[in-house]
C-alpha positions as CSV (number, residue, x, y, z in Angstrom):
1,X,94.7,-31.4,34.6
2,X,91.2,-29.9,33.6
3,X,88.0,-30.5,35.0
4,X,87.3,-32.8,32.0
5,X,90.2,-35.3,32.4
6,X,89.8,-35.3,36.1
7,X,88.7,-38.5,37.6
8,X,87.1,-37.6,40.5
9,X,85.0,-34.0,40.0
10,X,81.2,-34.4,39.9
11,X,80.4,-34.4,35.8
12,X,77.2,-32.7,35.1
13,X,75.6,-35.1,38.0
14,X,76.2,-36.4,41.4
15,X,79.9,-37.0,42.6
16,X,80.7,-40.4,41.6
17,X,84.5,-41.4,40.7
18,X,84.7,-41.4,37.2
19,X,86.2,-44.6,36.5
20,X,85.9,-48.3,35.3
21,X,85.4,-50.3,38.5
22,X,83.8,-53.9,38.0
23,X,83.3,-55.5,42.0
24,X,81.3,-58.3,40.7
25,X,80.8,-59.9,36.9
26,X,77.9,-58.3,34.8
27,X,75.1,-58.8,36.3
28,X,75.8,-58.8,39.6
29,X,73.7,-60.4,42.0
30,X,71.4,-57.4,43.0
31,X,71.2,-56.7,39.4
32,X,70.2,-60.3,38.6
33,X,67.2,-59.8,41.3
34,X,66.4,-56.8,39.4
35,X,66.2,-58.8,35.7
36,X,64.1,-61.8,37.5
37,X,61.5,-59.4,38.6
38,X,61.2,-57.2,35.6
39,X,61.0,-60.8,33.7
40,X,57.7,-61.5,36.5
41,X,56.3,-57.9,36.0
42,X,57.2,-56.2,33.3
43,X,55.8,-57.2,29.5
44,X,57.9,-59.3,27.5
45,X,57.4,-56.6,24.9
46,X,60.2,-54.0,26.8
47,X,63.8,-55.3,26.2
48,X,66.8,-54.1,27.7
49,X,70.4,-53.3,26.2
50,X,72.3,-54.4,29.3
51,X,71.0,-56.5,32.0
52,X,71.7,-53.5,34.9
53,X,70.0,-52.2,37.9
54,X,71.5,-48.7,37.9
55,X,71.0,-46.7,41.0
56,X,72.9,-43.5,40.4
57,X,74.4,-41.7,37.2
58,X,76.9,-38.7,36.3
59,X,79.4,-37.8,34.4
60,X,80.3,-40.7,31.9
61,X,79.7,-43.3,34.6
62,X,76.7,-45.4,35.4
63,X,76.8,-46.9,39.1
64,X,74.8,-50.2,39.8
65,X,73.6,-51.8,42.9
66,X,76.0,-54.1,43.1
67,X,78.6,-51.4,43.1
68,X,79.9,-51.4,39.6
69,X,80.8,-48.6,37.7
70,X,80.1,-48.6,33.8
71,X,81.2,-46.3,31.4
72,X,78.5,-45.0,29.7
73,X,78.2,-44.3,26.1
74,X,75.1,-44.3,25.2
75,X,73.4,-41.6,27.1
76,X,70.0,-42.9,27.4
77,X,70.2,-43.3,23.9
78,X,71.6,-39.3,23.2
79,X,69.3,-38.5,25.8
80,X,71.5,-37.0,28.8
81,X,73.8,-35.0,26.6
82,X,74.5,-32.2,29.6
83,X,74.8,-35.5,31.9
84,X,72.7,-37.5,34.4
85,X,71.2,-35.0,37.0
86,X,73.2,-31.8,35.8
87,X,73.3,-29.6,38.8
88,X,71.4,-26.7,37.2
89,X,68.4,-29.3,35.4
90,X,68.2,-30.7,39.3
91,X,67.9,-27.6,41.0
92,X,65.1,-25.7,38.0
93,X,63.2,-29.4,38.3
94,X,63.1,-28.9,42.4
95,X,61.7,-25.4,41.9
96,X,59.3,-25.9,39.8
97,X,58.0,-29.0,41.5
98,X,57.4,-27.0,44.9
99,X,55.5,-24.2,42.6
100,X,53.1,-27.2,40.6
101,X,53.3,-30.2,38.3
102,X,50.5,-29.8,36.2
103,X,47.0,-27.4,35.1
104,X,47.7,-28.8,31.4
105,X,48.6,-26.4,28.8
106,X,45.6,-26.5,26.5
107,X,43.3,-26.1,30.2
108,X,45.6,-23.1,32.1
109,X,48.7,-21.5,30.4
110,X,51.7,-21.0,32.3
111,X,54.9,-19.3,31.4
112,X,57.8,-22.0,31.1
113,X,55.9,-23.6,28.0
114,X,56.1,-19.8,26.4
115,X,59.7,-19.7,27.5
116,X,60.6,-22.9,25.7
117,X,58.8,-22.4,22.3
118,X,60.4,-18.7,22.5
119,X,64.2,-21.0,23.1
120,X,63.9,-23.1,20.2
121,X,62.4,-20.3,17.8
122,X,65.6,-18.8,18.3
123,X,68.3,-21.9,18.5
124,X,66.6,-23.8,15.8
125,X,67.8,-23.3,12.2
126,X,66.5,-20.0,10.1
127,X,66.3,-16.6,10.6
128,X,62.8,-16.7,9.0
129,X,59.6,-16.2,11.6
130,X,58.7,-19.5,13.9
131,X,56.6,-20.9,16.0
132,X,56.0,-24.2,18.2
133,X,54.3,-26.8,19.8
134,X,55.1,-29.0,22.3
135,X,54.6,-32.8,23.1
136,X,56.1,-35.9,25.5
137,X,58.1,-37.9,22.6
138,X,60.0,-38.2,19.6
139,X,56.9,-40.4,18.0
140,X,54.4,-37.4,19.1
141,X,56.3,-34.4,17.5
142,X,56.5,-36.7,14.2
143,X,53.0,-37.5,14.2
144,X,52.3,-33.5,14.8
145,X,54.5,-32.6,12.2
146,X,52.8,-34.8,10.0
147,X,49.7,-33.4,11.1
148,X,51.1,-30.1,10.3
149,X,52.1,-30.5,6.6
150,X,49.2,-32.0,5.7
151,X,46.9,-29.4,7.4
152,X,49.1,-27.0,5.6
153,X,49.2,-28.5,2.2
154,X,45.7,-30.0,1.9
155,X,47.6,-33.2,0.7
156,X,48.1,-36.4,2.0
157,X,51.4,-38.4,0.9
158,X,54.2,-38.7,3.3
159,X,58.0,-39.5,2.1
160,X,60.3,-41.3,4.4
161,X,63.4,-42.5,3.3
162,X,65.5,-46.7,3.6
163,X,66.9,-47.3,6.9
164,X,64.9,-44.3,8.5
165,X,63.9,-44.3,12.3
166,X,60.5,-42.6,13.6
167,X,59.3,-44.4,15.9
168,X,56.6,-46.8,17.3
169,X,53.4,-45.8,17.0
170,X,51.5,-46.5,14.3
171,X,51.9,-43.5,12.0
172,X,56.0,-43.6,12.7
173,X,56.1,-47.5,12.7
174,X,55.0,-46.6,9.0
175,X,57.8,-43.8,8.4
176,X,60.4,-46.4,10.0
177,X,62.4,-48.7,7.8
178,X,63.4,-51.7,9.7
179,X,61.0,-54.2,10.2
180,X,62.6,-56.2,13.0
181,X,61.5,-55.2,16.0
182,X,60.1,-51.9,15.6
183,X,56.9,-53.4,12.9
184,X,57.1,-57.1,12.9
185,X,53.5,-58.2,13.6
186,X,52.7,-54.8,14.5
187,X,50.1,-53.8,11.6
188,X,48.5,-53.0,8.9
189,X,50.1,-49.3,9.4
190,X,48.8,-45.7,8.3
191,X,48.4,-45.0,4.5
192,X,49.6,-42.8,2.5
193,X,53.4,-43.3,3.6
194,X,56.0,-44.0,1.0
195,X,59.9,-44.5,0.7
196,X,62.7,-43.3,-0.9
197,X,66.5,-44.2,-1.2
198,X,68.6,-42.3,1.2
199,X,71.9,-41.5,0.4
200,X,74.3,-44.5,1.7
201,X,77.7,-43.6,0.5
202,X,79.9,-46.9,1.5
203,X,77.3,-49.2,0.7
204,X,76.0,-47.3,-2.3
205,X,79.0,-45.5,-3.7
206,X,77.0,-42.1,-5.4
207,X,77.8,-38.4,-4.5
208,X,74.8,-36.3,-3.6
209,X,73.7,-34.8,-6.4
210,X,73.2,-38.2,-8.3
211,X,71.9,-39.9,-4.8
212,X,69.4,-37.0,-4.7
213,X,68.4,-37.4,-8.2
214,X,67.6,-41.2,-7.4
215,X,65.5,-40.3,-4.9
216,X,63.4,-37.7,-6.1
217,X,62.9,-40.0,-9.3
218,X,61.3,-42.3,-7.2
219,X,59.2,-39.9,-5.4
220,X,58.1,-37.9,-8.8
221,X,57.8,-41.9,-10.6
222,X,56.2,-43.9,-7.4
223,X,54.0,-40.8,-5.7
224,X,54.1,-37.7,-7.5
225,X,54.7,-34.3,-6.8
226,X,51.1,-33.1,-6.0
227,X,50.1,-35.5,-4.0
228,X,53.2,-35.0,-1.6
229,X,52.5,-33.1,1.6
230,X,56.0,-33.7,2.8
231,X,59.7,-35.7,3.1
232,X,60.4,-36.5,6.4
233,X,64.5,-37.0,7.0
234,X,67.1,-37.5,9.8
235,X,69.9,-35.3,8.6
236,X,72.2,-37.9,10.1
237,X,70.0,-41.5,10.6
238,X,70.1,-42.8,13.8
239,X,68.7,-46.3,14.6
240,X,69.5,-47.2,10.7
241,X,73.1,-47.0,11.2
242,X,74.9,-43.4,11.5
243,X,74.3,-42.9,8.0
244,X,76.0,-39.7,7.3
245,X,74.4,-38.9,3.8
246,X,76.8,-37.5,0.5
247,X,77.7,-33.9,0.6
248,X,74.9,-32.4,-1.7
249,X,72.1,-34.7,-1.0
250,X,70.1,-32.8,1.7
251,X,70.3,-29.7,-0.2
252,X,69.2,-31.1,-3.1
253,X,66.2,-32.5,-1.3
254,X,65.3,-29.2,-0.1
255,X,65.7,-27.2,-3.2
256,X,63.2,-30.2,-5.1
257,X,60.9,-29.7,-2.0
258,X,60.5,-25.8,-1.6
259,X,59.9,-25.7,-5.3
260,X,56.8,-28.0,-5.7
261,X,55.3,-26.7,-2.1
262,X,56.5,-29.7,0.2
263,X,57.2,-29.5,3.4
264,X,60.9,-30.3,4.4
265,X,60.6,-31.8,8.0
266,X,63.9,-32.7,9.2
267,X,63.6,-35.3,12.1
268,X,66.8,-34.4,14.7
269,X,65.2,-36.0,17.6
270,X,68.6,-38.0,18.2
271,X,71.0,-35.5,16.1
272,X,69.7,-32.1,17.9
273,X,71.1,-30.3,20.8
274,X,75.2,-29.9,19.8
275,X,75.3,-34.1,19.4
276,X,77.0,-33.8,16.4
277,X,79.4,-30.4,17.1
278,X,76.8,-28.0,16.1
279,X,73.3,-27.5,17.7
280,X,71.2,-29.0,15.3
281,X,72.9,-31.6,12.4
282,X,70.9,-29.4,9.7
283,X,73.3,-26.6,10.5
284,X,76.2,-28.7,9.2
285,X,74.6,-29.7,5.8
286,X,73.1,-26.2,4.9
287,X,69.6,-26.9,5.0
288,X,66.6,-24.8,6.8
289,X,63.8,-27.3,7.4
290,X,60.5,-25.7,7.4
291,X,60.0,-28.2,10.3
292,X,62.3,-29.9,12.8
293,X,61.3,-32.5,15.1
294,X,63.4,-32.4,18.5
295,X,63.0,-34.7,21.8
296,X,65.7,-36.5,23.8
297,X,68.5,-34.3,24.8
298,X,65.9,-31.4,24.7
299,X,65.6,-31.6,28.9
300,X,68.0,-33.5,30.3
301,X,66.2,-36.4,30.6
302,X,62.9,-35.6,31.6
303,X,60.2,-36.6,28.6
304,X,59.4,-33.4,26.4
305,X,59.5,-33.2,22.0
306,X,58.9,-30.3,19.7
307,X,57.7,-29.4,16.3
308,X,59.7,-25.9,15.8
309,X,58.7,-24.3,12.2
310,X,58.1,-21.6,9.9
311,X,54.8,-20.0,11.7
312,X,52.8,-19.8,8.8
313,X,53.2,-23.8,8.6
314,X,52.7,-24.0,12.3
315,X,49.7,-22.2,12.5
316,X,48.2,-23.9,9.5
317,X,46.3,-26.1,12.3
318,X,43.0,-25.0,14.3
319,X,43.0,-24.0,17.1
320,X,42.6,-26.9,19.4
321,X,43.8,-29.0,16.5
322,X,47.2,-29.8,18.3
323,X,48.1,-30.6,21.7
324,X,47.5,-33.2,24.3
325,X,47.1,-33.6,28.7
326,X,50.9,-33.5,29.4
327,X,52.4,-32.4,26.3
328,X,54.6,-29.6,27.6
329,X,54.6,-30.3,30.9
330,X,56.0,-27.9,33.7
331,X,59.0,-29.4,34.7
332,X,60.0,-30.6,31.7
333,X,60.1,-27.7,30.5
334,X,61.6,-26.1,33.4
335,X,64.5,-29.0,32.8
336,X,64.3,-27.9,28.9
337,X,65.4,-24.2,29.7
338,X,68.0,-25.1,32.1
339,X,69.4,-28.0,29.4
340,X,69.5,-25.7,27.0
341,X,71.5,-22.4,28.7
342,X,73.9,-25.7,29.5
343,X,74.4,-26.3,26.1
344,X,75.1,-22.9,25.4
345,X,77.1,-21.6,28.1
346,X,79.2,-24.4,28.5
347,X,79.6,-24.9,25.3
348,X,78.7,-28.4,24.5
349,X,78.8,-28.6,20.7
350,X,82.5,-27.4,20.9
351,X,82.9,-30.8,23.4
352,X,81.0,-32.6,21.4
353,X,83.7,-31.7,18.3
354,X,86.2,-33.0,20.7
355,X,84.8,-36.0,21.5
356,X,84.5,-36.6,18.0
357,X,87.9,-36.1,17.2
358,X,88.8,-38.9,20.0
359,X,86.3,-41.2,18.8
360,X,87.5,-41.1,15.1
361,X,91.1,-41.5,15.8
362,X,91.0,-43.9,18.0
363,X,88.4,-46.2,15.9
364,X,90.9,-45.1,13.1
365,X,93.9,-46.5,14.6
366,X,91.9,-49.9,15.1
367,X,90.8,-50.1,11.6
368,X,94.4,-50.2,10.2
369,X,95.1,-53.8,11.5
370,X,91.7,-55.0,11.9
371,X,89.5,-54.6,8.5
372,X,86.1,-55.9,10.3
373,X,85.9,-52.3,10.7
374,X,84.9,-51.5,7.5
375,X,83.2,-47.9,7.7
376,X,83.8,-45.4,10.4
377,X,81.2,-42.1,10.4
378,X,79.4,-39.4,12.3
379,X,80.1,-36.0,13.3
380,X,80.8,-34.6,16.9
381,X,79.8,-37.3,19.5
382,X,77.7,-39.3,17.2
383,X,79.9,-41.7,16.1
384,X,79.0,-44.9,14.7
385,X,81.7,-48.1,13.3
386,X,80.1,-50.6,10.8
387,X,81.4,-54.3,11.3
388,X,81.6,-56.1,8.5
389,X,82.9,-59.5,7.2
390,X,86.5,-58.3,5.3
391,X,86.2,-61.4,2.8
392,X,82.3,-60.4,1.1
393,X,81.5,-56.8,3.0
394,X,78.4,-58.1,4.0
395,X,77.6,-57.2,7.8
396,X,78.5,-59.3,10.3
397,X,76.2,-58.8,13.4
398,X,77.0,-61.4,15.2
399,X,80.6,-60.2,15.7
400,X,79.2,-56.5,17.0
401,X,76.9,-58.7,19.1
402,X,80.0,-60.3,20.8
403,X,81.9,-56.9,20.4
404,X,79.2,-55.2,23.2
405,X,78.4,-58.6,25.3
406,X,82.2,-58.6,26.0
407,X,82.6,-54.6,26.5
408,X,79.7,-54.6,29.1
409,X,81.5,-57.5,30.9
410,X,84.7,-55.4,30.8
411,X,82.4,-52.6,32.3
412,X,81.7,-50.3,29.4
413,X,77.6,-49.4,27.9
414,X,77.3,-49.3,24.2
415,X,74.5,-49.4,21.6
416,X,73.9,-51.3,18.4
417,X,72.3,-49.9,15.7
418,X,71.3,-50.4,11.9
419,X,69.4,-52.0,9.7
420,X,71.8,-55.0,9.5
421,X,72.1,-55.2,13.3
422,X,76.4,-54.8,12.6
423,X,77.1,-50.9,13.7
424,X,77.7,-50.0,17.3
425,X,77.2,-46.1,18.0
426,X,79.0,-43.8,20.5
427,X,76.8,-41.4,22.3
428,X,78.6,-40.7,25.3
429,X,77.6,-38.1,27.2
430,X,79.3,-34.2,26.3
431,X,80.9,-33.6,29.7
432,X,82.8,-37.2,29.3
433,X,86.1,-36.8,30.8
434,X,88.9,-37.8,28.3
435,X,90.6,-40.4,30.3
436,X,87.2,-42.3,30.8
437,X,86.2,-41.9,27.3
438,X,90.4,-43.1,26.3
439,X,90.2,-46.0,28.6
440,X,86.0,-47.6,27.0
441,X,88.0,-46.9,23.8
442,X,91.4,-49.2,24.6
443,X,88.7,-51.6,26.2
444,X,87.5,-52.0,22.5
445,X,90.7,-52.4,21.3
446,X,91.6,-55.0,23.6
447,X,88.1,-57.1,23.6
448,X,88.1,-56.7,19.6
449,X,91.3,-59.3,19.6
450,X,88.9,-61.9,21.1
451,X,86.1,-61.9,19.4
């Protein structure tokens, strides 16, 4: 048996057992306590996927105060790819938290920040010369890349594309697609943004080339090529659905962009850091972005984000023009460098291949008697099913609703997604043992014939 399919060895955290164990139904009582008092303190505003109160976390298991153990696949939402409290992110957090926690960046320089730009200059995609900045979120490094093309371009218009996923502050509540809950009652939003189609192949039925040419006839019709500063893309969409876009579309994007001077920024806050069985998603579809946004799996949980690009784009700014108090703070960036030699030296997107393998078959092997599955896609351990109703194809939400309500009571984490509410996603962690990840995957199976 190998580490991985062992059921016992510590997984990229502390040493908990790494299986299903329900002690009491979902929520417990100490969990329960936990929901009444977030309900007393906590804005209405902040929901929650499951209603947990998780003391510890490693491997693909999430432990909660009333003793239960919960497969996890959703990572923090593809946050703690290298697992919950990896060994080597715990112990280069610890030292740099004895050494300081903060002189901010912009006030007092110190080396780790250096260290980190000089990591994702080299990891990210391009041989070409690069440079970056660094921020707390996924929302910041879009804003800053925004920031960036325009200061670079002297234009203004921004392209985002259907069923995109930014963020929520105002400029990326703009840039995002779904209205419900991410802008409902939320604006008027930042000007100058605009949308295309993205490339939906089950629900849209084109190639790439002639999904490309649909979009970029709505950019050249609706906005116009000289007042474009840049397109703004997830190579793989995340909270729209897993759309994995045609073969052909993303290069066809970035050949129409690098000849009329637009910026190509390529948003891989969820698909970056071997997610999808390579480091970065734009490495699979054969496209350099001249900007990549990262966050999420970049530390091992601790809050960091990036703007990584080509350094005559990146220093298109003033000096002083980009930055902020904690962006690139010490120990996340200390947790950033020891994440990252994880995900080489361990191999990650090779596991994350893996993983992906067992996710497809197994959702595969469902599909053939039950046809509410009606699309299966991803790549690596980003895996995403779309539920549907088999008589019209339209989605059916309220089945993947009941699909995760009765996997969490079974013991096992996952996360909707889309724009239609009817896709769950698999983001499991990439040191997941097999038999855990084999037994959440016969759990949907089996709560899939009552609902």
């Amino acid at each position: 048996m190998s580490q991985l399919d062992s059921p016992t060895v510590p997984l990229g955290g502390p040493t908990l057992p790494q299986e299903r164990r329900l002690v009491t139904p979902i929520p417990g009582p100490r969990s329960q306590e936990l929901m009444a008092r977030k309900a007393a303190a906590v804005s209405a505003g902040v929901g929650h996927t499951a209603p947990l109160s998780i003391v510890a976390a490693g491997g693909g298991i999430l432990l909660d105060a009333d003793g239960n153990s919960i497969v996890d696949l959703g990572s923090g939402i593809a946050v703690t790819s290298v697992g919950n409290a990896h060994p080597a992110v715990v112990a280069a957090v610890q030292e740099q938290v004895a050494q300081f926690t903060h002189t901010c960046f912009m006030v007092a320089p110190y080396e780790p920040y250096v260290a980190v730009a000089e990591a994702l200059n080299r990891i990210t995609p391009g041989e070409h010369d690069k440079k970056t900045a660094l921020f707390n979120s996924g929302a910041e490094a879009v804003e800053n890349a925004v920031k960036i093309a325009r200061k670079h371009t002297g234009r203004q218009a921004v392209v985002a594309f259907d069923h995109g996923y930014h963020g929520r502050t105002n400029l990326t509540m703009a840039l995002t697609a779904k209205h419900m809950p991410y802008k409902a009652g939320f604006g008027p939003f930042a000007p100058e943004i605009y949308r295309a189609p993205m490339s939906y192949p089950y629900r849209d039925g084109l190639d790439g080339a002639a999904a490309a040419k649909r979009a970029i006839g709505v950019i050249e019709k609706h906005v116009g090529v000289t007042d474009v500063a840049a397109i703004i893309i997830e190579p793989i969409q995340g909270e729209g659905g897993f759309i994995v876009p045609a073969d052909g579309f993303l290069p066809a994007l970035q050949e129409w962009a690098n000849a009329n001077g637009v910026v190509l920024i390529a948003d891989e806050i969820q698909t970056g850091f071997a997610r999808t069985g390579a480091m970065f998603a734009s490495d699979l579809f054969g496209i350099v972005p001249d900007l990549i946004t990262t966050a999420k799996g970049i530390a091992g949980g601790l809050p960091l984000a990036a703007v990584t690009g080509r350094a005559e784009i990146m220093d298109a700014s003033h000096t002083g023009g980009l930055g902020g108090t904690y962006g690139g703070n010490p120990v996340a960036c200390a947790a950033a460098l020891a994440a990252i030699e994880v995900y080489e030296t361990e191999d990650l997107s090779a596991r994350a291949r893996h993983i992906g393998e067992v996710l497809e078959g197994r959702l595969r092997e469902i599909q053939a008697s039950d046809p509410r599955l009606g699309d299966i896609r991803g790549r690596g351990a980003m895996m995403a099913v779309e539920f549907i109703d088999p008589a019209t194809g339209d989605p059916d939400a309220a089945l993947t609703s009941r699909v995760v309500r009765a996997a969490l009571d079974e013991g096992v984490l996952m996360l909707t997604c889309g724009t239609y509410g009817n896709v769950i996603r698999f983001l499991p962690p990439l040191v997941i043992g097999d038999d855990l990840l084999d037994d959440a995957l016969d759990v949907l199976a089996h709560v899939l014939t009552s609902s």
